[in-house]
C-alpha positions in Angstrom: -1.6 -7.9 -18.1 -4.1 -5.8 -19.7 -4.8 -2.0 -19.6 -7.7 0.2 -19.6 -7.3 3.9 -20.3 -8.8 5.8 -16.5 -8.8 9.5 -15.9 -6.4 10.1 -19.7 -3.9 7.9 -18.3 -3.7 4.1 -19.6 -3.6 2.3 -16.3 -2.3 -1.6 -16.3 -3.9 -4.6 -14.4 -4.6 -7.8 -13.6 -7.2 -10.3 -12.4 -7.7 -14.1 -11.1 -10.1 -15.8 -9.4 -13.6 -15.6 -9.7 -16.2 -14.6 -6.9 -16.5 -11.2 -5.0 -14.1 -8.7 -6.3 -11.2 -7.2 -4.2 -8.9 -4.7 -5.2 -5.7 -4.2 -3.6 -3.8 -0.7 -3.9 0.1 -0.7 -3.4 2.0 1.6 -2.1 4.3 4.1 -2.7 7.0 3.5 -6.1 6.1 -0.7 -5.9 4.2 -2.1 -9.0 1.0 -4.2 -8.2 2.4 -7.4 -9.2 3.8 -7.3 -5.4 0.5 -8.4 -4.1 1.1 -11.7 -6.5 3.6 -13.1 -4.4 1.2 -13.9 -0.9 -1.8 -12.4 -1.0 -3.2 -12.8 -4.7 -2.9 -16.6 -4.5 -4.5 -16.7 -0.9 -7.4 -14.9 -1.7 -8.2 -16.5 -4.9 -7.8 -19.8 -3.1 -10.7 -18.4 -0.5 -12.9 -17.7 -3.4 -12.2 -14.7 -4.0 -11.7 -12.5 -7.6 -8.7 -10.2 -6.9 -7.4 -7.5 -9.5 -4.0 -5.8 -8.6 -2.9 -2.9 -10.6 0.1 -0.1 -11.5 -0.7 3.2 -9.9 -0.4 6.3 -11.9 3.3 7.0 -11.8 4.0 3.3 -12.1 5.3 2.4 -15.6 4.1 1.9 -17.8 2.0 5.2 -16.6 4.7 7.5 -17.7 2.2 10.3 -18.9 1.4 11.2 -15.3 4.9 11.9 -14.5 4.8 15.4 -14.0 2.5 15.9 -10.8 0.6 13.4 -9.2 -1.9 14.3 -6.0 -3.9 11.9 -3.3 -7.2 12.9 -5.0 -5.7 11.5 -8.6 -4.8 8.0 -7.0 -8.6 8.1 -5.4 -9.8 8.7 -8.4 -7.9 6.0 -10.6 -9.1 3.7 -7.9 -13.0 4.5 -8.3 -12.7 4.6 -11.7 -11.2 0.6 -11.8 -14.0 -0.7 -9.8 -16.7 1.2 -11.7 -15.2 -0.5 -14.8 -14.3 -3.8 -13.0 -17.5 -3.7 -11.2 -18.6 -2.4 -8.1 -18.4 -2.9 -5.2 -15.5 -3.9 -4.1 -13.7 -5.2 -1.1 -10.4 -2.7 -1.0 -7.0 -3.4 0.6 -4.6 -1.1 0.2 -0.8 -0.5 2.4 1.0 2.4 3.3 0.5 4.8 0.5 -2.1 2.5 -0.7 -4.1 2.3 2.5 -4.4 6.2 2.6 -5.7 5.5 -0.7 -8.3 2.9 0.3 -9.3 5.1 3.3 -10.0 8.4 1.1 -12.2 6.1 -1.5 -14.1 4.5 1.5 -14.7 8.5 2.2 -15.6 9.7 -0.8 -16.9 7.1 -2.6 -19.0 4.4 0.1 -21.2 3.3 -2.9 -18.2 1.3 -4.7 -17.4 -0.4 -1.2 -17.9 -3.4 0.3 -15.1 -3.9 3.2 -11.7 -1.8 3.4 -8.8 -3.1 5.0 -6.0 -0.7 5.8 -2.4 -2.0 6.4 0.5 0.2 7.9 -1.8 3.4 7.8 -2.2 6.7 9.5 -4.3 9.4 9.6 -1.8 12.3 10.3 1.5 12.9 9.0 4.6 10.5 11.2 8.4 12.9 11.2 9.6 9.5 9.8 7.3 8.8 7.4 7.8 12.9 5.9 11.5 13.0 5.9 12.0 9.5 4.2 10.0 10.7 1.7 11.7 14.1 1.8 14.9 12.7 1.1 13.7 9.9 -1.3 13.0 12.9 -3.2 16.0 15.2 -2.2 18.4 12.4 -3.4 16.9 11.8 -6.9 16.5 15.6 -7.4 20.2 15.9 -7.1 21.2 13.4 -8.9 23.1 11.7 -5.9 23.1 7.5 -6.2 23.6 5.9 -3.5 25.8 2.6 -3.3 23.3 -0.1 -4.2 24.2 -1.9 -1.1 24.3 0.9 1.3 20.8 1.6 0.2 19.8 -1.9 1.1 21.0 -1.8 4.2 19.2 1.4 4.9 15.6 0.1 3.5 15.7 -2.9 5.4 16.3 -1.1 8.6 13.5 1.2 7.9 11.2 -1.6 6.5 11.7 -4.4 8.2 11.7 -6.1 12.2 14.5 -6.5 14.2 13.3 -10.2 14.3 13.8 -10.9 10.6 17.0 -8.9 10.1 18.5 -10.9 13.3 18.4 -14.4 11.2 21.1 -14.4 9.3 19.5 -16.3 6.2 16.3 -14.1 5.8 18.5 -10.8 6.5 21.0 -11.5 3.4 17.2 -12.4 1.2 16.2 -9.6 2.1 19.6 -7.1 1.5 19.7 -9.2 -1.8 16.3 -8.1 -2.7 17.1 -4.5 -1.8 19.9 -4.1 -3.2 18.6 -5.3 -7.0 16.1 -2.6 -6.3 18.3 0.2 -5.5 20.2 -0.7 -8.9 17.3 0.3 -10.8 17.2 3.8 -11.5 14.0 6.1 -9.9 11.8 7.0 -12.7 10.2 10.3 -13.2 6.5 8.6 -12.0 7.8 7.3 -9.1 9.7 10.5 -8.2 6.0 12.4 -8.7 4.5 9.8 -6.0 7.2 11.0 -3.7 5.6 14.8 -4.4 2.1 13.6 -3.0 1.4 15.8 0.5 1.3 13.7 3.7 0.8 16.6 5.7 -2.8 16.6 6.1 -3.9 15.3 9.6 -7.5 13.1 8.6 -8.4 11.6 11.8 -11.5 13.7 12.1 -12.7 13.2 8.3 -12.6 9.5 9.4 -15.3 10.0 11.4 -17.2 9.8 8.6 -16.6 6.8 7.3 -19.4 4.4 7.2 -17.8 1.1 5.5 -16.7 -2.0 7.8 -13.6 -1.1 8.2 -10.2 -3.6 9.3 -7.2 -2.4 10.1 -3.8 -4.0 10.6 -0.7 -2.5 12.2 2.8 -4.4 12.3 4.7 -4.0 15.5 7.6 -3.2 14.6 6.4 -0.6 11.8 8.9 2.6 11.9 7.2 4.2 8.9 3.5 3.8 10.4 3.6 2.7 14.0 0.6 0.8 15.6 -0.3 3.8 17.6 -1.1 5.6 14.0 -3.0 3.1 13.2 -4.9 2.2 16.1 -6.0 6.0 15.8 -7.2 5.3 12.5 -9.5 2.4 14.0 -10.2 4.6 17.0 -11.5 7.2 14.4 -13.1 5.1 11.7 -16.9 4.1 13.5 -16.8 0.2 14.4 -13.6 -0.6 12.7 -11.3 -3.5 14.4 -8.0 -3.3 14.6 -5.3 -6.2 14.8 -1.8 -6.0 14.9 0.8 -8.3 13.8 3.6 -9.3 16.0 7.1 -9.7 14.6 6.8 -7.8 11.8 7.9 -3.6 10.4 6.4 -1.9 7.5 6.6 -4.5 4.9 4.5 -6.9 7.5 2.2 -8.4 4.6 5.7 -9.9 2.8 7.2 -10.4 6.2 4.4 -12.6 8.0 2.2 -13.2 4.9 0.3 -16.1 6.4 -0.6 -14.2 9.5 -2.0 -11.4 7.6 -3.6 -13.3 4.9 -5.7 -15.1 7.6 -6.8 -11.9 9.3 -7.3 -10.5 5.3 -10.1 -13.5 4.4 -11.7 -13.9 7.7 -12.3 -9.9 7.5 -13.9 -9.9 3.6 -15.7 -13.3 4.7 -17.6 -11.9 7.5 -16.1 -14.1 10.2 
């Protein structure tokens, strides 16, 4: 892991692989390392140089705690390729993918392809009062029972199809529930603050970097309508969607989505 200080904030990262450089941007309260589990070692294997990284709010980017807006993580992001070296393919999801489509807006030079997983481009109800009472609950002080809460993420995050096999259901409750013991931080509690409100669709029109992007079926948080709009909006972007598969569709069917990923960023 090393660290680089962007925008008065020490941000944290890490690379592999050598060839064309791809960044991916996570979403909302996850650390980069998540990309390490499926997508880090499939890109590297297709030859490309991947960096993840911890966006502001992230520890150990405690000093950022207090507020924390769109523009800031578009800004972290630019400033990581500059010093990485642009361009760069971006991939970002959810939080992350409105991320990756606000850089491909504001800043086409440091761009080669963006990909956009389990996006929008206007705020969802769902999406705003998760978020809302993400927020609301660590604002009072309320915990939830660690396994209540992991039976409520996975219903939000994940397919019907996965959650009806027994063995993958109790992984994934297991996983959840380890998460919810870990007590929300004040960074992560600032991400939560960042306005969703804005509807973008028109902006999009604007953007003038190939563009993929990939919905998941069964995706509560960011339905594939959303994000076929997004592709509708975003001149000669493709869209695919990924069968079998809700918001967390890159950890669900990682080898579906990792074949789309490289064919996209290797012009085929």
């Amino acid at each position: 892991m090393s660290t680089v200080l962007i925008n008065g904030i020490q941000l944290s990262y890490q690379e592999a692989g050598a060839g064309p450089l791809v960044l991916l941007i996570m979403g909302s309260g996850n650390p980069g390392r998540v990309w390490r589990t499926y997508q880090v070692p499939a890109l590297v294997r297709a030859g490309f140089r991947v960096a993840t990284f911890d966006n502001r709010g992230i520890t150990p980017a405690e000093e950022s705690s207090a507020e924390i807006t769109l523009e800031d993580l578009v800004a972290d992001s630019a400033a990581l390729i500059e010093y990485l070296g642009a361009p760069a393919h971006i991939v970002g999801t959810s939080l992350g993918a409105l991320v990756a489509q606000e850089l491909a807006l504001a800043h086409p030079g440091l761009i080669d392809h963006a990909v956009l997983l389990a996006t929008a481009g206007r705020p969802h109800p769902m999406l705003l009062a998760t978020t809302a009472g993400r927020a609301a609950l660590h604002d009072s002080g309320v915990r939830l029972p660690a396994q209540y809460s992991a039976a409520v993420e996975a219903a939000l995050h994940l397919s019907p199809r996965t959650l009806a096999d027994s063995a993958q259901a109790q992984q994934w409750l297991d996983t959840f529930e380890f998460a919810a013991s870990v007590p929300t931080t004040a960074g992560v509690r600032a991400q939560l603050g960042i306005d969703h409100s804005r509807n973008r669709l028109a902006d999009y029109e604007r953007i003038t970097r190939p563009s993929l992007i990939i919905g998941f079926s069964d995706d509560q948080l960011a339905p594939p309508l959303y994000c076929r709009e997004v592709a509708a909006a975003i001149p000669g972007a493709r869209y695919v969607e990924i069968e079998g598969c809700g918001h967390l569709g890159y950890l669900e069917r990682p080898a579906e989505v990792n074949r789309v990923l490289i064919d996209f960023l290797s012009g085929r």
